[in-house]
C-alpha positions in Angstrom: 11.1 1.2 -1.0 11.6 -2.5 -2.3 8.6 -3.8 -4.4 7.2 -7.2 -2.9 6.5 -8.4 -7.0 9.7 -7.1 -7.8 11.8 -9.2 -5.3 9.3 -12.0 -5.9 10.5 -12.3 -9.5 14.4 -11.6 -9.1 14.0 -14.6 -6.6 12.8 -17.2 -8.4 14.8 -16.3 -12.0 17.7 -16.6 -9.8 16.3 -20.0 -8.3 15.1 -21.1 -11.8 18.2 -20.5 -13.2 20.6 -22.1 -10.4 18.0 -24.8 -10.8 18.4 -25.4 -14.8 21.9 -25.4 -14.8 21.7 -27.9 -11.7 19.8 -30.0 -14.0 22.0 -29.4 -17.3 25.0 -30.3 -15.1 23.3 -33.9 -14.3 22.5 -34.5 -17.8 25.8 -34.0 -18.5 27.3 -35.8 -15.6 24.8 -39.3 -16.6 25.9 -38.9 -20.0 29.7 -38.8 -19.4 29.0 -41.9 -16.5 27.1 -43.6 -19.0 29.5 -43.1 -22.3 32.7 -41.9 -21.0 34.9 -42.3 -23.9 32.1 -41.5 -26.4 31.9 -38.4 -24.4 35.4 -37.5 -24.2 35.6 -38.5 -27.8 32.9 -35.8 -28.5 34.7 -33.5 -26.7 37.6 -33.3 -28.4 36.4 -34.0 -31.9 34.7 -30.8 -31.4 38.0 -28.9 -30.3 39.9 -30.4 -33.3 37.4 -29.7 -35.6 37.1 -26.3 -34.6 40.6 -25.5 -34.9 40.9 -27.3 -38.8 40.6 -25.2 -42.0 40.7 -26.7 -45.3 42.9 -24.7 -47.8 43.0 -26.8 -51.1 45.9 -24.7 -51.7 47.6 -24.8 -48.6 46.1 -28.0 -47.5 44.7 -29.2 -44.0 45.8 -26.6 -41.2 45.5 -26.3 -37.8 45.0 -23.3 -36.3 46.4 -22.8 -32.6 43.1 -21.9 -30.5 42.4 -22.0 -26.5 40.9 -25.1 -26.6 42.9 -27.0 -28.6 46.1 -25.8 -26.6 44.4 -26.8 -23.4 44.0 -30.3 -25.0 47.6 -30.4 -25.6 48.6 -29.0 -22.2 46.4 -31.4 -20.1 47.3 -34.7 -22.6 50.6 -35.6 -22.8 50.3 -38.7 -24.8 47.9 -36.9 -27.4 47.8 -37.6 -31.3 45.4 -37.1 -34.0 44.7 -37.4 -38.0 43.2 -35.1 -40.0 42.0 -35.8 -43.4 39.8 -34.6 -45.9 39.8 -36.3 -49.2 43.4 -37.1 -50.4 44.6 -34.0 -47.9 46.0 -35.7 -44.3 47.8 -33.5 -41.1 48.6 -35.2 -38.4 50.5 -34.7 -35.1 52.8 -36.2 -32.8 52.8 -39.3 -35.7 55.3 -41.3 -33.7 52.7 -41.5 -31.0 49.9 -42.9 -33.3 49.4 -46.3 -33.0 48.6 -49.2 -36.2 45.5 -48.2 -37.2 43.0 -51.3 -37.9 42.0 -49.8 -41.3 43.9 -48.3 -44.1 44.2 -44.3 -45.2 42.3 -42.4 -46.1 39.1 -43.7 -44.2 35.4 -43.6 -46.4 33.5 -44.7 -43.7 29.9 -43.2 -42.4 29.3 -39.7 -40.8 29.6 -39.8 -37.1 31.3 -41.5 -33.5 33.3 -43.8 -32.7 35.7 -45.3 -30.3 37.6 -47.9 -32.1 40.6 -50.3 -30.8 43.7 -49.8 -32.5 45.3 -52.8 -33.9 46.8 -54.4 -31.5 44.2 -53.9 -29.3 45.7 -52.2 -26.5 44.3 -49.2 -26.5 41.7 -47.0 -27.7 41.0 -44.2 -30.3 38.5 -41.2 -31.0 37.2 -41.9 -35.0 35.2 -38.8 -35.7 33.1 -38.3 -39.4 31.7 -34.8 -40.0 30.6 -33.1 -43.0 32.7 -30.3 -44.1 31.7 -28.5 -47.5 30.9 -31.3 -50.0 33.3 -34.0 -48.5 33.6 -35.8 -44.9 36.3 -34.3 -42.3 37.7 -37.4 -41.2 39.2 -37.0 -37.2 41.0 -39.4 -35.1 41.5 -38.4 -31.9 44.1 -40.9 -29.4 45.5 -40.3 -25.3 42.4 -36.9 -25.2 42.2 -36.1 -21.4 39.1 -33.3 -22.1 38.1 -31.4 -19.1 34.8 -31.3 -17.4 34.0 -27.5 -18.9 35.4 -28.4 -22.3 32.8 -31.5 -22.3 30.0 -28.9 -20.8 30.4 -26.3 -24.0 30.8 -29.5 -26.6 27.5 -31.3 -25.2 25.4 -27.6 -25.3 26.9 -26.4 -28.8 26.1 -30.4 -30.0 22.1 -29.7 -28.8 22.2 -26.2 -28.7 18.7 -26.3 -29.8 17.4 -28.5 -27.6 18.6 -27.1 -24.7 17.7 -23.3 -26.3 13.8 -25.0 -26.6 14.1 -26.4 -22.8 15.7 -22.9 -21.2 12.7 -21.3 -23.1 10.2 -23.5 -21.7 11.5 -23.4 -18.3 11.6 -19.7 -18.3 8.0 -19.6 -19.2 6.9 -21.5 -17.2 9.3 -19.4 -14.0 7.9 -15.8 -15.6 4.4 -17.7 -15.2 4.8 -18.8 -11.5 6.2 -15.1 -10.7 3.6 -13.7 -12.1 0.7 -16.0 -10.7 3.0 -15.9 -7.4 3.1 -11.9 -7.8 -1.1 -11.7 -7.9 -2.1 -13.8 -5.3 0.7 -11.8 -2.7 -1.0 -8.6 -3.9 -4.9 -10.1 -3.7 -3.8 -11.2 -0.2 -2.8 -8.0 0.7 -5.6 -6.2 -0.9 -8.0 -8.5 0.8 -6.1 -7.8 4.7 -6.4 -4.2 3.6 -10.5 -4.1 3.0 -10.9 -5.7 6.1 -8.4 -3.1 7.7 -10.7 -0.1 6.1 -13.8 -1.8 7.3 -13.3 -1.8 10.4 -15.3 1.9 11.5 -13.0 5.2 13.3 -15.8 4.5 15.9 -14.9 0.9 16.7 -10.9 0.8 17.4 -11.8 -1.8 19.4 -12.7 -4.2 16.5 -9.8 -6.2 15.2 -8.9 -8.1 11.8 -10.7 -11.7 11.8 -7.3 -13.3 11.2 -8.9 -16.9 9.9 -9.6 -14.3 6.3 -6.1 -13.6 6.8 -3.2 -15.9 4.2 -0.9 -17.9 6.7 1.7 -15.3 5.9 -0.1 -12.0 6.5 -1.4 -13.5 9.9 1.6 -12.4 11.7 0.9 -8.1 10.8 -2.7 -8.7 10.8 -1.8 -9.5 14.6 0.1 -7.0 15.0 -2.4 -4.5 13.5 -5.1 -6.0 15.6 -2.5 -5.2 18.4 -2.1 -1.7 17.8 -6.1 -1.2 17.3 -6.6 -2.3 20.8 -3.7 -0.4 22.3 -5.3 2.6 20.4 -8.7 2.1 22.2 -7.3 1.7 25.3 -5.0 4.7 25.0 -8.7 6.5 23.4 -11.2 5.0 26.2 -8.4 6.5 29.1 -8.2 9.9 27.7 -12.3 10.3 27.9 -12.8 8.5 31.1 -10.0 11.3 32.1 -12.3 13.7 30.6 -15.8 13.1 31.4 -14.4 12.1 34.9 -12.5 15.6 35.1 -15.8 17.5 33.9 -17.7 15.8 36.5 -15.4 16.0 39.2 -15.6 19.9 38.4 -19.3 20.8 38.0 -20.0 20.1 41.8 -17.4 22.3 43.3 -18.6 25.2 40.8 -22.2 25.0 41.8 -20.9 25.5 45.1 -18.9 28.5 44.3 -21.5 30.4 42.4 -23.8 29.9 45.4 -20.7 30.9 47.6 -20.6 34.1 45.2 -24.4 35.0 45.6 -22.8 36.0 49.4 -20.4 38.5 48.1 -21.8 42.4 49.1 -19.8 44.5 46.6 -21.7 44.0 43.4 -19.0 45.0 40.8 -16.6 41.8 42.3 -19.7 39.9 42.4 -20.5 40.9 38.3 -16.5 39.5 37.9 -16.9 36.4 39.8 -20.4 35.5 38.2 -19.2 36.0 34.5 -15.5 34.0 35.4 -17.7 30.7 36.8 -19.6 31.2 33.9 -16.8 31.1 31.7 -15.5 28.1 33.7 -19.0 26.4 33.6 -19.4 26.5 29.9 -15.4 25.0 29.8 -16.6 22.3 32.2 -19.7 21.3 30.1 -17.9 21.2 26.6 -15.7 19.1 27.7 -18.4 16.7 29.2 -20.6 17.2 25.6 -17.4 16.2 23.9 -16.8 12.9 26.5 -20.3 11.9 26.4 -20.3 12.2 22.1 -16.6 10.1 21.9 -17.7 7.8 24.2 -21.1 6.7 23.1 -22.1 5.5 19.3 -24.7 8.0 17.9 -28.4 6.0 18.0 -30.2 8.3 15.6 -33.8 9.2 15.7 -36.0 11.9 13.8 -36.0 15.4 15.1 -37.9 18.7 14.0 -35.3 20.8 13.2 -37.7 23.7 12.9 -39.3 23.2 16.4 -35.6 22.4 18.4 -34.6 25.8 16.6 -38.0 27.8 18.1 -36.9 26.2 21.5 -33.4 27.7 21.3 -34.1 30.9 20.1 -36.9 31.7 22.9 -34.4 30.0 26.0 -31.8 32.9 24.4 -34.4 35.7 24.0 -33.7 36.9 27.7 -30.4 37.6 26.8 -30.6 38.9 23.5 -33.1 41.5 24.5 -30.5 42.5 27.8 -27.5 42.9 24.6 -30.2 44.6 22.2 -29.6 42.5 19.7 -33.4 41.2 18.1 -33.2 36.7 17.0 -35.7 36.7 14.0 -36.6 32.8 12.4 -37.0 32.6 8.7 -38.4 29.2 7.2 -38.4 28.6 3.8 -41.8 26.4 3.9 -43.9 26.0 7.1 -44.3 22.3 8.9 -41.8 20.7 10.5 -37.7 20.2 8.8 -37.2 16.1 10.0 -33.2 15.5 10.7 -32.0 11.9 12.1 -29.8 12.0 15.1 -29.5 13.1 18.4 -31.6 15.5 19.9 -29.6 16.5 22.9 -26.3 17.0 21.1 -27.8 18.7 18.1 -29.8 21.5 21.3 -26.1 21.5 22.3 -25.0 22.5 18.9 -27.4 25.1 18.2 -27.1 26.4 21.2 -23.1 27.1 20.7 -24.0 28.9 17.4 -26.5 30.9 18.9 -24.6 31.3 22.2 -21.4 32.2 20.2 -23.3 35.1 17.9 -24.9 36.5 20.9 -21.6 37.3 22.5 -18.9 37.5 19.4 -21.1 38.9 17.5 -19.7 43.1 17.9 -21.5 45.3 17.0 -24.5 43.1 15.8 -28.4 44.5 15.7 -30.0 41.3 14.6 -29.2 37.3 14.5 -31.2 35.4 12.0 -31.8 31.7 12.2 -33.2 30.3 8.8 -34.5 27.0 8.1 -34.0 24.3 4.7 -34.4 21.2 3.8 -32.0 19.7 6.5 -30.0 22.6 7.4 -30.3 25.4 9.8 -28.3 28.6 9.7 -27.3 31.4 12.2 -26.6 34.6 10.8 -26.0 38.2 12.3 -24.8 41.8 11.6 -21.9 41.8 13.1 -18.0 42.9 12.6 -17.1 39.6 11.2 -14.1 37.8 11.3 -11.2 37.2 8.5 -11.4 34.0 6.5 -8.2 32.5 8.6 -9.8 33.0 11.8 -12.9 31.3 10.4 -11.1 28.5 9.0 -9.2 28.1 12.5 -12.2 28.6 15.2 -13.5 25.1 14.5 -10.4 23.9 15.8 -10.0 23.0 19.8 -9.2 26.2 22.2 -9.2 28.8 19.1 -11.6 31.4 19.4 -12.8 33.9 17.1 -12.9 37.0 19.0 -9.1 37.4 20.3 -10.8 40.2 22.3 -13.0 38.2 24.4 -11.7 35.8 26.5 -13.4 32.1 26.5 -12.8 28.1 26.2 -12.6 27.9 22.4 -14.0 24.5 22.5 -17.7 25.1 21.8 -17.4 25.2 17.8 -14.8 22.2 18.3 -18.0 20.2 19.8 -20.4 21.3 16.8 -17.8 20.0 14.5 -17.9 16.8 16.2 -21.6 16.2 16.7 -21.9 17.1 13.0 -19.7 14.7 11.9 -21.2 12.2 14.3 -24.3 12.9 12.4 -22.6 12.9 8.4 -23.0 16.7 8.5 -21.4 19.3 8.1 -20.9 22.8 9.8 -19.8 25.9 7.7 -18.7 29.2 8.8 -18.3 32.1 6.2 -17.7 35.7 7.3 -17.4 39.1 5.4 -16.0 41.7 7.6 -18.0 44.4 8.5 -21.5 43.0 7.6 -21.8 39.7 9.5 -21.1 36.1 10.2 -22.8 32.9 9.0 -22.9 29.2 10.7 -24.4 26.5 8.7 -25.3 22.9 10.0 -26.3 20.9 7.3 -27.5 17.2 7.6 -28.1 14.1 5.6 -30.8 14.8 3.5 -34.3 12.2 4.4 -37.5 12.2 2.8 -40.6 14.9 4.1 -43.6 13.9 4.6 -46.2 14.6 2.0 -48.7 17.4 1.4 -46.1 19.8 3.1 -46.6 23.5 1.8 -44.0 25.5 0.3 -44.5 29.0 1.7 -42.7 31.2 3.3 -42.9 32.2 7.0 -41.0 34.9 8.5 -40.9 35.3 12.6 -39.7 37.4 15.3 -39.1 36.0 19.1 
């Protein structure tokens, strides 16, 4: 995946750099406008002088070298002088026009474009310091080309252009890097307001006047995709809680329709299948009603919603002979925040879910803490997979007994719902264990710890 900072800074060294040599190439250009011949005179001092070695054996030579061969090639009427001290070389000599001063020349270090003597044309009078004497060039009929100006006038200020190419670069790494943190602060900042917005509340969108003109157009299309999400969420529960609804009043008709039926084992079936059918209806109306509302919490006694449970159930644990005991660990009421109904419809899943998974069982235990309330029996247990998987929608923990698998599905959610938590550990062969735990809040004082043990 490309990096944003990374392409950031490849495209502005590339810009800076295009840029500088843009501006080198003017420099250039206004000084070869302004000075032509000094230029060009420059040029090719810096080719010949290049090329010339002084051998006080051999003399002034020469060499042949790229640049001084282009010279040649590209000016046909070329001739220069060479001289250092009494030592002289020239080339093409019949070409070479009177000079107006006599050989060899003493004058000062630098350049000059002189007239020759009879002042119809020009020459190139060069003056550089070579060892502990002057080279002495001059340079007539140079044609220098634009490149072989280019490399004279950066090797002539090579530092000064080395001191501006550093500065500028500085000054690019700078703006990439400044450039570079304020891209990644703008998308930090689009990101916080991304994560703020609650898994509750699709519906809310990015507030696009925090958003950097450049960002605005996939905070948009975020904001976009959060409604189509809601809309796509609020359909599938209004399909839901419609569906459940739509269902409950045709089953209250059949299981009054079924209080008509004269063989009683068919009636027994058809009693325990609406049953079935009824719970599937209702946990999928629980499960509308707690997606499609926000959660207003209020205090509950955990301790007293659990004694209510247990004694609605105690018909039916005492037809299954199996005894619901509550333990507290200190007497008075156990305060919770949330919703009363949907944490009765919790407890009453655990409870409702021991009663009839539970094979085997003698006793189901429901113990009170600070905050949490456990179900516990004697049962056969269940593997750790299956109790890792029954929270999950439509998976049940008994493969024996046939039913929804949506009622620990629902607990999970109003759990969450409420920042809790629900726990299932099993041991086969001695029993299984469901724990809601919520948010801790602050008891009332002058609360006794004791410990009160109950049967219903």
């Amino acid at each position: 995946m490309t990096s944003i900072t990374r392409t950031l800074t490849l495209s502005l060294g590339v810009a800076a750099t295009a840029i500088f040599l843009v501006l080198l190439s003017i420099v250039i250009w206004l000084e070869m406008t302004r000075e032509r011949e000094l230029t060009f005179c420059q040029a090719a001092a810096a080719i010949l002088d290049h090329a010339t070695v002084v051998d006080t054996d051999r003399g002034l030579i020469t060499r042949s070298s790229e640049g001084l061969e282009e010279l040649k090639s590209a000016s046909p009427d070329l001739w220069y002088l060479v001289s250092y001290d009494n030592l002289i070389n020239e080339f093409e000599r019949e070409l070479r026009p009177a000079l107006p001063f006599p050989l060899p020349y003493t004058g000062p270090i630098g350049f000059s474009v002189l007239n020759t003597l009879d002042q119809k044309s020009t020459f190139c009078l060069a003056v550089v310091r070579r060892r502990t004497s002057e080279l002495v060039m001059m340079i007539g009929g140079a044609q220098v080309r634009l490149d072989q100006i280019a490399k004279s006038f950066v090797l002539r200020n090579f530092f000064q252009v080395f001191v501006l190419a550093i500065a500028f670069a500085s000054t690019v790494a700078a703006g990439a890097f400044l450039s570079a943190r304020f891209v990644a602060r703008s998308i930090e900042r689009v990101t916080k307001l991304a994560l703020a917005i609650e898994p509750t509340k699709p519906q809310a969108s990015i507030p696009l006047d925090a958003v950097p003109l450049e960002l605005k157009p996939l905070a948009s299309a975020l904001n976009r995709a959060f409604h189509e999400i809601d809309a796509y969420m609020r359909a599938q529960r209004r399909f839901l809680g419609n569906a459940a609804h739509q269902l409950r009043t045709p089953l209250t008709l059949l299981r009054a329709k079924i209080e008509d039926v004269s063989e009683p084992a068919l009636r027994a079936e058809l009693v325990r299948d609406v049953r079935r059918l009824t719970s599937l209806v209702s946990a999928m109306l629980d499960l509308a009603r707690l997606q499609n509302h926000a959660i207003e919490k209020r205090p509950i006694d955990l301790a007293a919603l659990t004694r209510d449970i247990l004694a609605d159930f105690s018909p039916s644990a005492l037809d299954a002979g199996i005894e619901l005991t509550l333990e507290q660990a200190s007497p008075g009421p156990v305060m919770v925040h949330g919703v009363e109904a949907a944490v009765r419809s919790a407890l009453a899943n655990l409870v409702g879910n021991a009663l009839i998974h539970a094979r085997g069982a003698k006793y189901i235990v429901a113990t009170l803490d600070s905050a949490s309330v456990s179900i516990r029996d004697n049962g056969g247990g269940i593997s750790a997979s299956i109790a890792r998987d029954c929270v999950e929608p439509f998976q049940t923990g008994d493969a024996a007994t046939q039913g929804a698998g949506l009622g620990l599905s629902i607990v999970q959610e109003i759990m969450a719902a409420h920042g809790g938590t629900l726990t299932i550990t099993s041991i086969p062969g001695q029993g299984t264990t469901a724990c809601l735990c919520f948010p801790e809040v602050s008891q009332a004082p002058g609360i006794a710890k004791s410990r009160n043990v109950g049967a219903m």
